[in-house]
PQR file with spaces between the fields and no chain letter, atoms N, CA, C, O and H, PARSE charges and radii, in Angstrom:
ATOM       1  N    UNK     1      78.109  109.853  121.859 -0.4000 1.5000
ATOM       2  CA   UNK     1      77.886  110.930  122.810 -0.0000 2.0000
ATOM       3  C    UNK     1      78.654  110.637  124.097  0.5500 1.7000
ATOM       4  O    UNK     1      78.856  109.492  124.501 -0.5500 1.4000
ATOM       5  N    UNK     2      79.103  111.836  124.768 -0.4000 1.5000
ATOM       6  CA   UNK     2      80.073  111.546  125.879 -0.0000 2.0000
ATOM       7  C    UNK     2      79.023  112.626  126.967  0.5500 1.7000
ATOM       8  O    UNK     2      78.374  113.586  126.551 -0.5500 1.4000
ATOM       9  H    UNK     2      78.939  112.767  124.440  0.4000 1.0000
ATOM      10  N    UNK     3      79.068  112.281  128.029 -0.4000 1.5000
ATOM      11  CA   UNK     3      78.292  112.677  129.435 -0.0000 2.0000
ATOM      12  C    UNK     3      79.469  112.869  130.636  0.5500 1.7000
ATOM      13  O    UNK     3      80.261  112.049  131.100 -0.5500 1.4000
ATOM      14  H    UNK     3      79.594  111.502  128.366  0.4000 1.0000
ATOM      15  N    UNK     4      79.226  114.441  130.975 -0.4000 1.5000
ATOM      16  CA   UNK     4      79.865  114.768  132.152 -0.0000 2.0000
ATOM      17  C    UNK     4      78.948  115.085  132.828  0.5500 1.7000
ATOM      18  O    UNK     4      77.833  115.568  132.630 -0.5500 1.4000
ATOM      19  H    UNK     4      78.582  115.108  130.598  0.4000 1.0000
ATOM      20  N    UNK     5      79.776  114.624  134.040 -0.4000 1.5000
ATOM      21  CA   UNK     5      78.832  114.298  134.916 -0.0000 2.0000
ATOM      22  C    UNK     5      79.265  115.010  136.680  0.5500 1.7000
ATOM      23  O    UNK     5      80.325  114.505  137.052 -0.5500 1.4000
ATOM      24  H    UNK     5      80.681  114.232  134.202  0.4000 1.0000
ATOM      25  N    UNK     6      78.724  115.934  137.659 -0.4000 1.5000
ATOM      26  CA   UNK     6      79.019  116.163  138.806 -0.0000 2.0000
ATOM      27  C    UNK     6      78.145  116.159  139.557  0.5500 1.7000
ATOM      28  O    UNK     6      76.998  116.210  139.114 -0.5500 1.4000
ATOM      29  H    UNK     6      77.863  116.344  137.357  0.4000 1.0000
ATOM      30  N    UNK     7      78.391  116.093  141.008 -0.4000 1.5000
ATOM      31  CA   UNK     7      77.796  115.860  141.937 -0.0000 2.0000
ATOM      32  C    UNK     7      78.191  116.835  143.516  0.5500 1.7000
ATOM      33  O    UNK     7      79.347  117.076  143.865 -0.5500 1.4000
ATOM      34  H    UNK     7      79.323  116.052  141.368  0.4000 1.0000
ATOM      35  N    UNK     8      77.123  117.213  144.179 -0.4000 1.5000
ATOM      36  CA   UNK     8      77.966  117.733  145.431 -0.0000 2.0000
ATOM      37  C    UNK     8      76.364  117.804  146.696  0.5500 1.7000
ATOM      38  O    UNK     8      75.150  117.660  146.549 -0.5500 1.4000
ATOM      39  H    UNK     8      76.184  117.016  143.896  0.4000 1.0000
ATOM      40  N    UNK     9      77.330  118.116  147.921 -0.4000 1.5000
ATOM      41  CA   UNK     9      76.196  117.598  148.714 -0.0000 2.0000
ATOM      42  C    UNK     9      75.012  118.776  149.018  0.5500 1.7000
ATOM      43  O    UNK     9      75.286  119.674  149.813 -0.5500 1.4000
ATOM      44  H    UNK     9      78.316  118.232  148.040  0.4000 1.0000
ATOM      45  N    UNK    10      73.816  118.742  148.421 -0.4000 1.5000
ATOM      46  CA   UNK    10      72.736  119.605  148.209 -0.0000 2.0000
ATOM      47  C    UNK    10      72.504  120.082  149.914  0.5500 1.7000
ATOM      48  O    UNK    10      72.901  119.480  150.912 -0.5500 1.4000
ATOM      49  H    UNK    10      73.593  118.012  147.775  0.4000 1.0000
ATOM      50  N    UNK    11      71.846  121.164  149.847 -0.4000 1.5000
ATOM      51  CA   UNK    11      71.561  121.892  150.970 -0.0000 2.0000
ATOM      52  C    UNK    11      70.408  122.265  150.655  0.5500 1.7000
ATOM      53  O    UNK    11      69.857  122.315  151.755 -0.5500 1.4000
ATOM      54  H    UNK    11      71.523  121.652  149.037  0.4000 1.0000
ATOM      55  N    UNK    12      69.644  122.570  149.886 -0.4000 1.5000
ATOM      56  CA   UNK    12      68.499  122.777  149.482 -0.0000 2.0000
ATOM      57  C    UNK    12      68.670  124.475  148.698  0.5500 1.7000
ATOM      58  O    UNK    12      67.804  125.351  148.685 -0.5500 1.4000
ATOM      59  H    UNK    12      70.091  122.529  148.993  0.4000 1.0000
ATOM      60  N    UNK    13      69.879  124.530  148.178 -0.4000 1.5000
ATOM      61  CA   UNK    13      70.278  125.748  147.745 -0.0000 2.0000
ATOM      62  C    UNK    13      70.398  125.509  146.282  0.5500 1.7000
ATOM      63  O    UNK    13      70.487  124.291  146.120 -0.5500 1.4000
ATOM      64  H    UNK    13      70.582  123.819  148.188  0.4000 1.0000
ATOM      65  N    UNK    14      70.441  126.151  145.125 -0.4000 1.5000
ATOM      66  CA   UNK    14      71.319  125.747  143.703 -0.0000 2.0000
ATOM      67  C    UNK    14      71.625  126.428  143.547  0.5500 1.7000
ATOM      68  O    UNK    14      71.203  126.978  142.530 -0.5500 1.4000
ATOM      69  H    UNK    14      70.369  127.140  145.256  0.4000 1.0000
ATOM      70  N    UNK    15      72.746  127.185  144.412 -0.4000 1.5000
ATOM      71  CA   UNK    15      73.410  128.187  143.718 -0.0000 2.0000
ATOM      72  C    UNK    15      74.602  127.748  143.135  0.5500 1.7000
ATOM      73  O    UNK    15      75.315  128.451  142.420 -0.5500 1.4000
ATOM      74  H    UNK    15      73.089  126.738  145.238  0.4000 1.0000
ATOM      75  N    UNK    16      74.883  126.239  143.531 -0.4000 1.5000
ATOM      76  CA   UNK    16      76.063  125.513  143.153 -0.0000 2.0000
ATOM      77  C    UNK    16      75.515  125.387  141.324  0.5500 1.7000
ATOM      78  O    UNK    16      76.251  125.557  140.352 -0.5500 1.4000
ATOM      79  H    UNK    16      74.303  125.667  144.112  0.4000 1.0000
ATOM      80  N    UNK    17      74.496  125.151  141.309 -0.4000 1.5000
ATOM      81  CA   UNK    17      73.620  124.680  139.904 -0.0000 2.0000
ATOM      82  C    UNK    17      74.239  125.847  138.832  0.5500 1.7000
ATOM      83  O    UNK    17      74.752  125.594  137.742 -0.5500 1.4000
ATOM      84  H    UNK    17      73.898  125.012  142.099  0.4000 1.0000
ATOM      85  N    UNK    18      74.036  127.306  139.485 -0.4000 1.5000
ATOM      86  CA   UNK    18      74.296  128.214  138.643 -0.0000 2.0000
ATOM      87  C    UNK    18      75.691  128.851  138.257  0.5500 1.7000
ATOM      88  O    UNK    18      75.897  129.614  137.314 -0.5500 1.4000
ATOM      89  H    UNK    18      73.620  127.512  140.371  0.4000 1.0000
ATOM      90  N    UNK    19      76.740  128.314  139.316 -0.4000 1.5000
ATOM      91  CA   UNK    19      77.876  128.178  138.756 -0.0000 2.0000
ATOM      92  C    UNK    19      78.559  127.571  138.150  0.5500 1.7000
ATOM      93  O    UNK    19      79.534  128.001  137.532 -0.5500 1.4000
ATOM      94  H    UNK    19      76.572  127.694  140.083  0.4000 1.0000
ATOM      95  N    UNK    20      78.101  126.199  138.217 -0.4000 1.5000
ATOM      96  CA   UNK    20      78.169  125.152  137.590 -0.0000 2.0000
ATOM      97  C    UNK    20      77.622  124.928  136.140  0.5500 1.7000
ATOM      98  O    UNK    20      77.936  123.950  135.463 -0.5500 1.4000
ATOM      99  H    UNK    20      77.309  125.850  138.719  0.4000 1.0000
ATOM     100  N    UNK    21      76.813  125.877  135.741 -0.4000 1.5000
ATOM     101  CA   UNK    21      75.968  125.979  134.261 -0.0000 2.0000
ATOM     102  C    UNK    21      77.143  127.246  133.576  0.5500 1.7000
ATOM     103  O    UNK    21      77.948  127.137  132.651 -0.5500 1.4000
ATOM     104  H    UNK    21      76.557  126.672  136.291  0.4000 1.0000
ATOM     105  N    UNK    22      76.832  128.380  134.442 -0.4000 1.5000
ATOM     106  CA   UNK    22      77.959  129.552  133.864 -0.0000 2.0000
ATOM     107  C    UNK    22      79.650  129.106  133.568  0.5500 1.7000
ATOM     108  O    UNK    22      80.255  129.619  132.627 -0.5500 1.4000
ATOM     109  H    UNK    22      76.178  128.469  135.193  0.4000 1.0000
ATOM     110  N    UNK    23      80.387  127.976  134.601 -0.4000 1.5000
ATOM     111  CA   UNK    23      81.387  127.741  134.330 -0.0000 2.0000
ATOM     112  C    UNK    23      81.445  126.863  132.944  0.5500 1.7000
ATOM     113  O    UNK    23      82.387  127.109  132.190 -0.5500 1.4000
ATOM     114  H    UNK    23      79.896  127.560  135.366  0.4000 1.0000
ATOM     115  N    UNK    24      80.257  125.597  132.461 -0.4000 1.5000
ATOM     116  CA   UNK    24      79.987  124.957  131.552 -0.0000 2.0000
ATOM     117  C    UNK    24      79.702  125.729  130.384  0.5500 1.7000
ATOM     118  O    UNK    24      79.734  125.153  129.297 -0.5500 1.4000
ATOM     119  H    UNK    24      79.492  125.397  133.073  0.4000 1.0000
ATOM     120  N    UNK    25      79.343  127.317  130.461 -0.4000 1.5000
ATOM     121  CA   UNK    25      78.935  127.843  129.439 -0.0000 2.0000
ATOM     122  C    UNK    25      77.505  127.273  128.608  0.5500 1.7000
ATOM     123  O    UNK    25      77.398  127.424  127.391 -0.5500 1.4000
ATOM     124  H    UNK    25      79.316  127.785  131.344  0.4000 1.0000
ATOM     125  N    UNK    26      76.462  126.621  129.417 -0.4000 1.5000
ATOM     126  CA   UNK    26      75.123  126.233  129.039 -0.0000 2.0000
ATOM     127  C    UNK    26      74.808  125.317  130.493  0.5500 1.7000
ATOM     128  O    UNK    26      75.466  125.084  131.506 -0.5500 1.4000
ATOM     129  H    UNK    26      76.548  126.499  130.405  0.4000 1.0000
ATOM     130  N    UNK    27      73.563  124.976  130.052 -0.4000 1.5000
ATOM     131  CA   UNK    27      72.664  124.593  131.000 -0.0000 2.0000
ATOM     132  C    UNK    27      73.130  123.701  131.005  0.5500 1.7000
ATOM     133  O    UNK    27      74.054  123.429  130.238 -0.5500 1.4000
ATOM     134  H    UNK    27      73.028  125.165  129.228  0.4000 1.0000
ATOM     135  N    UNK    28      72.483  122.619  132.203 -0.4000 1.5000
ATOM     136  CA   UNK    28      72.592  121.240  132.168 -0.0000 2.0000
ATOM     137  C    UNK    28      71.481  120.492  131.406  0.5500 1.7000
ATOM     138  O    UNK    28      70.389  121.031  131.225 -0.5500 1.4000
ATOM     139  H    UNK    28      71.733  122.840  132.827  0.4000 1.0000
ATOM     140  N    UNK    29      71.707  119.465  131.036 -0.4000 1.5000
ATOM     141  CA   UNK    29      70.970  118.607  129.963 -0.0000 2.0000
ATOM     142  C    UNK    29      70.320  117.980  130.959  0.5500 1.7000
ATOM     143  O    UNK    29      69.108  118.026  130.749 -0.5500 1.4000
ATOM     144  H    UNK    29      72.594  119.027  131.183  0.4000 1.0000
ATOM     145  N    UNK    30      70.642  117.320  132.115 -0.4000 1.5000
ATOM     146  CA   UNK    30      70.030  116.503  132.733 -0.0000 2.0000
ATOM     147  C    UNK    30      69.937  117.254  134.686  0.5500 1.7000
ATOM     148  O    UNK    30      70.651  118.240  134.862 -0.5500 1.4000
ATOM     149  H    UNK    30      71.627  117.283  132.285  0.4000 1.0000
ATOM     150  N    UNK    31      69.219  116.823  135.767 -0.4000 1.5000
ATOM     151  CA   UNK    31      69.595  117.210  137.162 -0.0000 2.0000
ATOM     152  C    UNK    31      68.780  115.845  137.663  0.5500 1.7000
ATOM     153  O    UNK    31      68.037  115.106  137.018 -0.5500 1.4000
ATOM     154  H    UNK    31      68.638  116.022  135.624  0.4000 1.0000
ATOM     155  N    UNK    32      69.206  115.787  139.083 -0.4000 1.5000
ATOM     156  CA   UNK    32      68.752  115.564  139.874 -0.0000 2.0000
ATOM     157  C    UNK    32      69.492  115.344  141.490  0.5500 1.7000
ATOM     158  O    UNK    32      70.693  115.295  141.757 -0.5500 1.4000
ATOM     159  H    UNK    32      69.810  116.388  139.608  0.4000 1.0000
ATOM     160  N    UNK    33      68.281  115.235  142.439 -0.4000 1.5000
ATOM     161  CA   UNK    33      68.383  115.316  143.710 -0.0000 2.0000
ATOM     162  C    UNK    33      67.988  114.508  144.697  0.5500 1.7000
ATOM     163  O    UNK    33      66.809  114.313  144.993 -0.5500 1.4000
ATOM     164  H    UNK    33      67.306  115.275  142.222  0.4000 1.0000
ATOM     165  N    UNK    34      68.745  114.114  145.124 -0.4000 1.5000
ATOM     166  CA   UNK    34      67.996  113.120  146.551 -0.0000 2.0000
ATOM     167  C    UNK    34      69.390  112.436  147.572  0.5500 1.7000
ATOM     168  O    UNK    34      70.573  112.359  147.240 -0.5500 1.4000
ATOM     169  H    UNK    34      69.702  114.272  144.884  0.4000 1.0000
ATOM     170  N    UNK    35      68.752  112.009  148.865 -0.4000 1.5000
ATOM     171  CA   UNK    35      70.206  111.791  149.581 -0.0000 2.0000
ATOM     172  C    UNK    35      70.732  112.636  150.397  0.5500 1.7000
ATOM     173  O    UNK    35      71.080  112.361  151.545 -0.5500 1.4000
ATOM     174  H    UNK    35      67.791  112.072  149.135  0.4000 1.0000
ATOM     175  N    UNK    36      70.858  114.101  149.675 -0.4000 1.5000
ATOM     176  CA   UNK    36      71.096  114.823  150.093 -0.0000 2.0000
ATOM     177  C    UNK    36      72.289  115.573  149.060  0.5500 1.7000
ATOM     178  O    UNK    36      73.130  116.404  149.401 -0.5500 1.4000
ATOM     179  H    UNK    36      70.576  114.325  148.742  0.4000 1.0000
ATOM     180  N    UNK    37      72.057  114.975  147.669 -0.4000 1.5000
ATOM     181  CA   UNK    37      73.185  114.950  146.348 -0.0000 2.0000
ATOM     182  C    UNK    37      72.630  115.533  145.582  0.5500 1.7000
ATOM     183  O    UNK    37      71.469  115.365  145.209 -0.5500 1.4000
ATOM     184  H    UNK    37      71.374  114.299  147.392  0.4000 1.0000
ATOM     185  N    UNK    38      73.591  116.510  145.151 -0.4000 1.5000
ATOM     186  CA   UNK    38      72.589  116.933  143.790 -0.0000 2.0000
ATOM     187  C    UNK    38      73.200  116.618  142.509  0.5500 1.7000
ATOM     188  O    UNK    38      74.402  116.464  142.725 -0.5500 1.4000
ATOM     189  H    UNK    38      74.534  116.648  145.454  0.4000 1.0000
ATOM     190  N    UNK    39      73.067  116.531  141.880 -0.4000 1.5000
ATOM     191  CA   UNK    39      73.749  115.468  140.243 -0.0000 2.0000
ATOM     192  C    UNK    39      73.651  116.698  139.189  0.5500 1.7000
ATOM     193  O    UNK    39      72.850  117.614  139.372 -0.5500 1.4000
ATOM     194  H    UNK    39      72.091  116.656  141.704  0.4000 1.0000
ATOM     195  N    UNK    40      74.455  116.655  138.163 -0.4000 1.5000
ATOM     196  CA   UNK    40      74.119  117.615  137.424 -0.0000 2.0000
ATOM     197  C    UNK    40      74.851  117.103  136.046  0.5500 1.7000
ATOM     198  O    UNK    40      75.932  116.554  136.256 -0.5500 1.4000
ATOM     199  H    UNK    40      75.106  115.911  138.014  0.4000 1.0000
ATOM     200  N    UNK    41      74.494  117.179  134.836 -0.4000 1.5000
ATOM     201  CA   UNK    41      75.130  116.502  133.465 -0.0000 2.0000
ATOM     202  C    UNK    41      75.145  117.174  132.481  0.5500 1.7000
ATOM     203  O    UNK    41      74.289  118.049  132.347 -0.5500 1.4000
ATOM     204  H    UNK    41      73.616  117.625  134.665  0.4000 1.0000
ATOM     205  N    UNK    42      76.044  116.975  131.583 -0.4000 1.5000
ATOM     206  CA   UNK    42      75.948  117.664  130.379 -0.0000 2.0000
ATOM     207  C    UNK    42      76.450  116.592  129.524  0.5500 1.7000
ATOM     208  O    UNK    42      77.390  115.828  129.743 -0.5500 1.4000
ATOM     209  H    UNK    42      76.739  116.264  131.691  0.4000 1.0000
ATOM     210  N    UNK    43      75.539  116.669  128.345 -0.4000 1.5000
ATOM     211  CA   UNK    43      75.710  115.416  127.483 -0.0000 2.0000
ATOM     212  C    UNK    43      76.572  116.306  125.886  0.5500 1.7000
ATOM     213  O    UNK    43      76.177  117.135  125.066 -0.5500 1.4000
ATOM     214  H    UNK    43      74.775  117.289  128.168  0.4000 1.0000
ATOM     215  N    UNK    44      77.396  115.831  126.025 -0.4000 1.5000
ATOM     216  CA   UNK    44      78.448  116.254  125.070 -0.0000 2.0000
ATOM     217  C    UNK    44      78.729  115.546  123.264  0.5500 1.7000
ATOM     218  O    UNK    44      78.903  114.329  123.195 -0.5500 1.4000
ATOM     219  H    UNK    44      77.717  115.158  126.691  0.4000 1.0000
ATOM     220  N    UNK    45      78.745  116.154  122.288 -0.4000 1.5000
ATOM     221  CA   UNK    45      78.508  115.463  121.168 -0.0000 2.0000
ATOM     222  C    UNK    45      80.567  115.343  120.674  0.5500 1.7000
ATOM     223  O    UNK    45      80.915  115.132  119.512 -0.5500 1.4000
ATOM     224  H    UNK    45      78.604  117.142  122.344  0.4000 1.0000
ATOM     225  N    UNK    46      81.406  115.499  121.628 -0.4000 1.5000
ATOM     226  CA   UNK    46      82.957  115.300  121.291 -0.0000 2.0000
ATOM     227  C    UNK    46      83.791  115.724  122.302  0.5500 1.7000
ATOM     228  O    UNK    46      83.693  116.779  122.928 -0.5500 1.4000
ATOM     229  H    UNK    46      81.123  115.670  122.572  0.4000 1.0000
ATOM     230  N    UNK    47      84.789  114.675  122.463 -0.4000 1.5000
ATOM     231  CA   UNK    47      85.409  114.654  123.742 -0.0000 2.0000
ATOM     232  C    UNK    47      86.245  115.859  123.818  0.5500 1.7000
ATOM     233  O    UNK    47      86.531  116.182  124.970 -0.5500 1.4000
ATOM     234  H    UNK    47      84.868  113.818  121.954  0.4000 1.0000
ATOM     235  N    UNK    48      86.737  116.650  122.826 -0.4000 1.5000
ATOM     236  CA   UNK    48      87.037  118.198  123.043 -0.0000 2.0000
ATOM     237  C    UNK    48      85.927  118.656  123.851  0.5500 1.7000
ATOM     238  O    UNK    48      86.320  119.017  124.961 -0.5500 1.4000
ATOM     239  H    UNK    48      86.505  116.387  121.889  0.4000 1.0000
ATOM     240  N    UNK    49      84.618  118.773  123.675 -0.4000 1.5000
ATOM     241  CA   UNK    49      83.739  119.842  124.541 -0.0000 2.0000
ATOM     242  C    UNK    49      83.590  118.973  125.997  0.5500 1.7000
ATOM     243  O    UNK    49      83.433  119.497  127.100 -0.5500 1.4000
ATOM     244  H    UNK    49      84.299  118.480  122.773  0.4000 1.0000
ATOM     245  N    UNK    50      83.675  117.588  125.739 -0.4000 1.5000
ATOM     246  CA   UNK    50      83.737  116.979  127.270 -0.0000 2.0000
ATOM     247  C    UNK    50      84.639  117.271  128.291  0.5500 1.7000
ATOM     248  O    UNK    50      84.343  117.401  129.479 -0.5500 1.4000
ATOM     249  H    UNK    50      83.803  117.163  124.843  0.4000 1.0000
ATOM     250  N    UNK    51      85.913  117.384  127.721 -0.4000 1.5000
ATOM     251  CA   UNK    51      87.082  118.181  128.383 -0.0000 2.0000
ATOM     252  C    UNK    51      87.183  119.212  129.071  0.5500 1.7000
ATOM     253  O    UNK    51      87.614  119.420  130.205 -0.5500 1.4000
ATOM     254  H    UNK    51      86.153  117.279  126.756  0.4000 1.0000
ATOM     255  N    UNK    52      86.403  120.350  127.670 -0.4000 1.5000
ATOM     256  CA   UNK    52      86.233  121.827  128.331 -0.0000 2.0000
ATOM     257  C    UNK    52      85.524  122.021  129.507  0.5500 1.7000
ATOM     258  O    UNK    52      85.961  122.485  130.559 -0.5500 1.4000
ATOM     259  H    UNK    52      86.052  120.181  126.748  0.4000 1.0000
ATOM     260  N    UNK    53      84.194  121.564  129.216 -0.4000 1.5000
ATOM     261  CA   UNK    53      83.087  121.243  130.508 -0.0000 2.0000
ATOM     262  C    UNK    53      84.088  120.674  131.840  0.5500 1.7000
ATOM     263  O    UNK    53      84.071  121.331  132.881 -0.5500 1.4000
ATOM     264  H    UNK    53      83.838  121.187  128.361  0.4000 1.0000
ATOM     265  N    UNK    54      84.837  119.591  131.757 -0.4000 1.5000
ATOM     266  CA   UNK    54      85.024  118.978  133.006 -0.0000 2.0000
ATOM     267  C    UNK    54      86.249  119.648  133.559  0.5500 1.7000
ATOM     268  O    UNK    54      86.232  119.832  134.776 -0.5500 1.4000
ATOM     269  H    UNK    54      84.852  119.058  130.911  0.4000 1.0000
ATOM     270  N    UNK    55      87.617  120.163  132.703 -0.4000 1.5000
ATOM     271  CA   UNK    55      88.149  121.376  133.184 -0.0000 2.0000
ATOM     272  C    UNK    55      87.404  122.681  133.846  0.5500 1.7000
ATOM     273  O    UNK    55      87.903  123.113  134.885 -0.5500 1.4000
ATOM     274  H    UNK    55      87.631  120.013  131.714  0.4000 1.0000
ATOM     275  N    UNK    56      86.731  123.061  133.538 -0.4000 1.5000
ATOM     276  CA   UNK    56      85.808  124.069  133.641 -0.0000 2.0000
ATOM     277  C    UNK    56      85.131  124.428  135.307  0.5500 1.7000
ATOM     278  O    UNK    56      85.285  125.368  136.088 -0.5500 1.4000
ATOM     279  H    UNK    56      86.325  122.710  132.694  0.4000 1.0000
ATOM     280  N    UNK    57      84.261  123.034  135.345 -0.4000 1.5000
ATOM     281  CA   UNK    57      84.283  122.324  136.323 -0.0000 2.0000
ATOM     282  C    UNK    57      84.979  122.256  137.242  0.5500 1.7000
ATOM     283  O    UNK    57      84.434  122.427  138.333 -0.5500 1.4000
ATOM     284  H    UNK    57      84.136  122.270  134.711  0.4000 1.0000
ATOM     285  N    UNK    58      86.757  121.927  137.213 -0.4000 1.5000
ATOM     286  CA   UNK    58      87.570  121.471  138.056 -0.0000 2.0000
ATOM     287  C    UNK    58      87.670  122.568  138.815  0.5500 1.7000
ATOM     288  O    UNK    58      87.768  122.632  140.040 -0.5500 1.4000
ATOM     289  H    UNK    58      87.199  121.787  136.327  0.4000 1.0000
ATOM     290  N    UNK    59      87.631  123.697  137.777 -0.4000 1.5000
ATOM     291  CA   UNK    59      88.340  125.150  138.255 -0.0000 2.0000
ATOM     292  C    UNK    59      87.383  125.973  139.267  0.5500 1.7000
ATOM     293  O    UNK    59      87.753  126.925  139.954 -0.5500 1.4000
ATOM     294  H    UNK    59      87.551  123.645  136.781  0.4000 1.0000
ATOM     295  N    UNK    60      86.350  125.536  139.235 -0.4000 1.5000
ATOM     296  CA   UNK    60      85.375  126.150  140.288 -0.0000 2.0000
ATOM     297  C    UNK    60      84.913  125.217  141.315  0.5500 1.7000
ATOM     298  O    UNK    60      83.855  125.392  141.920 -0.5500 1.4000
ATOM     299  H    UNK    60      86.049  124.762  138.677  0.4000 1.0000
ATOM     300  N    UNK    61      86.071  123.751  141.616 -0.4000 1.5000
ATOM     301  CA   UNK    61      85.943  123.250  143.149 -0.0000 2.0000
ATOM     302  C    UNK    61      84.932  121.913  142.518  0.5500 1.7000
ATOM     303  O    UNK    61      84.870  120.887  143.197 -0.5500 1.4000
ATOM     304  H    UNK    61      86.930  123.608  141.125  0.4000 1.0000
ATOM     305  N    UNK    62      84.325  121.982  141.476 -0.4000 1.5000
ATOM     306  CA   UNK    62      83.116  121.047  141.560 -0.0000 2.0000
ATOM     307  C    UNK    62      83.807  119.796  140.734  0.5500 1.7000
ATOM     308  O    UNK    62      83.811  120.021  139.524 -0.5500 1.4000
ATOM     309  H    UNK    62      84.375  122.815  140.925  0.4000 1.0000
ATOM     310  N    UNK    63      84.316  118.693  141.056 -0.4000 1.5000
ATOM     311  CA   UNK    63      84.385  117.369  140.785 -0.0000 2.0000
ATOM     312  C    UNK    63      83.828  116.883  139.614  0.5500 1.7000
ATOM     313  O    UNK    63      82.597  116.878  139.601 -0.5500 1.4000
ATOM     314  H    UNK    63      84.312  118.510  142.039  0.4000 1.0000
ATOM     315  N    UNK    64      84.453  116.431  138.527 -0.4000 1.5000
ATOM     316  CA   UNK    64      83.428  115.937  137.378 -0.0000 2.0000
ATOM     317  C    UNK    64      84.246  115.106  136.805  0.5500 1.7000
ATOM     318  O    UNK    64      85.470  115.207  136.725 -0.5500 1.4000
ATOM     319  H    UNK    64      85.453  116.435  138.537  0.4000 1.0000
ATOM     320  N    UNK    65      83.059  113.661  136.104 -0.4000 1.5000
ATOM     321  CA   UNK    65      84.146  112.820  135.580 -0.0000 2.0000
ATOM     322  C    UNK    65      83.147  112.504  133.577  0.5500 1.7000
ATOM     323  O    UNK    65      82.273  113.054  132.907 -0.5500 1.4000
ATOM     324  H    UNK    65      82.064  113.579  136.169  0.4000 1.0000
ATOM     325  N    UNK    66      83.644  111.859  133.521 -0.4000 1.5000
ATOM     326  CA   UNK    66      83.655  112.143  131.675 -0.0000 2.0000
ATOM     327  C    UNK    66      83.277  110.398  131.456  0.5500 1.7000
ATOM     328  O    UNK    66      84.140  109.556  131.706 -0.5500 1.4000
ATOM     329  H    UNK    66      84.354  111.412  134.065  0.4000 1.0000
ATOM     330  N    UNK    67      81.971  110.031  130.992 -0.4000 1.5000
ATOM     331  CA   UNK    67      81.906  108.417  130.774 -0.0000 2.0000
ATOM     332  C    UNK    67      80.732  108.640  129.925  0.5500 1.7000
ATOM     333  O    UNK    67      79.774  109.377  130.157 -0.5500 1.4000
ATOM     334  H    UNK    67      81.271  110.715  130.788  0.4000 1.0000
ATOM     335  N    UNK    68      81.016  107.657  128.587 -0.4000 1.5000
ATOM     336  CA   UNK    68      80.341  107.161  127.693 -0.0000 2.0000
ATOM     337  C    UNK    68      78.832  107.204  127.883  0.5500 1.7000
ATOM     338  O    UNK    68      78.216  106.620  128.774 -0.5500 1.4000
ATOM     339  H    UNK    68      81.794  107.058  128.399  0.4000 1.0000
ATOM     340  N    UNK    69      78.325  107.960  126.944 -0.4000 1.5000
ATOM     341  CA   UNK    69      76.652  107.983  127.255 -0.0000 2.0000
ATOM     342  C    UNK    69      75.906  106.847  126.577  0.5500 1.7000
ATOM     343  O    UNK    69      75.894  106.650  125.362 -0.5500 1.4000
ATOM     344  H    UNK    69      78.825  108.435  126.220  0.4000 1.0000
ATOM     345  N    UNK    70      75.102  105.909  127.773 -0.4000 1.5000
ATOM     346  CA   UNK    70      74.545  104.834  127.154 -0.0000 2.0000
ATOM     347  C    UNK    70      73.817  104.561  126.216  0.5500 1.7000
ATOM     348  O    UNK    70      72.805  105.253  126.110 -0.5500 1.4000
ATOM     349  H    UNK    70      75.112  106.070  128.760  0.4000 1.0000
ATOM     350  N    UNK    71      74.055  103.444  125.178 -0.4000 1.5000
ATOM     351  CA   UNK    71      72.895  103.561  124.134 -0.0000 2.0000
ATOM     352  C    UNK    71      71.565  103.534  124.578  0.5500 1.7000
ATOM     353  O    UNK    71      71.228  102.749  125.464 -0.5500 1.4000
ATOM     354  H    UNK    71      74.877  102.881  125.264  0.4000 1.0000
ATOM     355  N    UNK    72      70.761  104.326  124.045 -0.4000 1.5000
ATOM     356  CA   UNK    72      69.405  104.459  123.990 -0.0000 2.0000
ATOM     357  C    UNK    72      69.054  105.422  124.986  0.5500 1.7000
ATOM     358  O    UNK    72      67.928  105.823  124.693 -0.5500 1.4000
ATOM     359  H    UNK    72      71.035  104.965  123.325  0.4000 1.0000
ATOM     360  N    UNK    73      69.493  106.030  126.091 -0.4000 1.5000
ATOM     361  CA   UNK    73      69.453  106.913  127.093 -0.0000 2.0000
ATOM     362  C    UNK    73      69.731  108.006  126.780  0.5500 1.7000
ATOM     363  O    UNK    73      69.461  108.755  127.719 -0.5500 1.4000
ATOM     364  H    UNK    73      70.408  105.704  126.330  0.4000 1.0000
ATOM     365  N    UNK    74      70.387  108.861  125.437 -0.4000 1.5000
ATOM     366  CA   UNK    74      70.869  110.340  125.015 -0.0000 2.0000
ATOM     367  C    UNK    74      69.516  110.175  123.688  0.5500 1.7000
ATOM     368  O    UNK    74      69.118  109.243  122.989 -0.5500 1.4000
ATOM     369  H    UNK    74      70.606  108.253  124.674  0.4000 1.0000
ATOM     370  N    UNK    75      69.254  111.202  123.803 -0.4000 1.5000
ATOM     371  CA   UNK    75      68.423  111.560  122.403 -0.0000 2.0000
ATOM     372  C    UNK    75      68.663  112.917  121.887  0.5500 1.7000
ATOM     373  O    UNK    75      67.760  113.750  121.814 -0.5500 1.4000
ATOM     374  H    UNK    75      69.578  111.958  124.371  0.4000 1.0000
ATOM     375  N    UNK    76      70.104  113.184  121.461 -0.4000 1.5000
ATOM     376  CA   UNK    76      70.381  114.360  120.860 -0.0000 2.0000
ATOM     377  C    UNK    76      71.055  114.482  119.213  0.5500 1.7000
ATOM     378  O    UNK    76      71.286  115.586  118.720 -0.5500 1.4000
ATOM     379  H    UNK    76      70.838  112.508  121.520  0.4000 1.0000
């Protein structure tokens, strides 16, 4: 399993969340918030769809990088 992964600085808004799901074409698998960061993931079953997601991503401003999902931490 491959995990993309972005981040940007939360305001207490998610509207970043919902462009960020529509540009991914599905939800996020994983979120979270604190810091003042909001995190957002999609756990990917082939580095073709990891690609698409993180292109996808690029194209709407939001930063994303593509790293190996740890054993025992994905349950899909």
């Amino acid at each position: 399993m491959i995990v993309v992964s972005t981040k940007y600085t939360f305001q207490g808004r998610f509207s970043f969340d919902h462009i960020a799901e529509q540009a991914a074409g599905r939800q996020s698998d994983f979120s979270g918030s604190g810091f003042g960061v909001r995190d957002l993931g999609w756990v990917c079953k082939s580095e073709i769809e990891a690609r698409r997601i993180k292109r996808a991503l690029d194209k709407v401003g939001l930063s994303a990088s593509i790293s190996p999902a740890e054993p025992g931490t994905v349950d899909k």
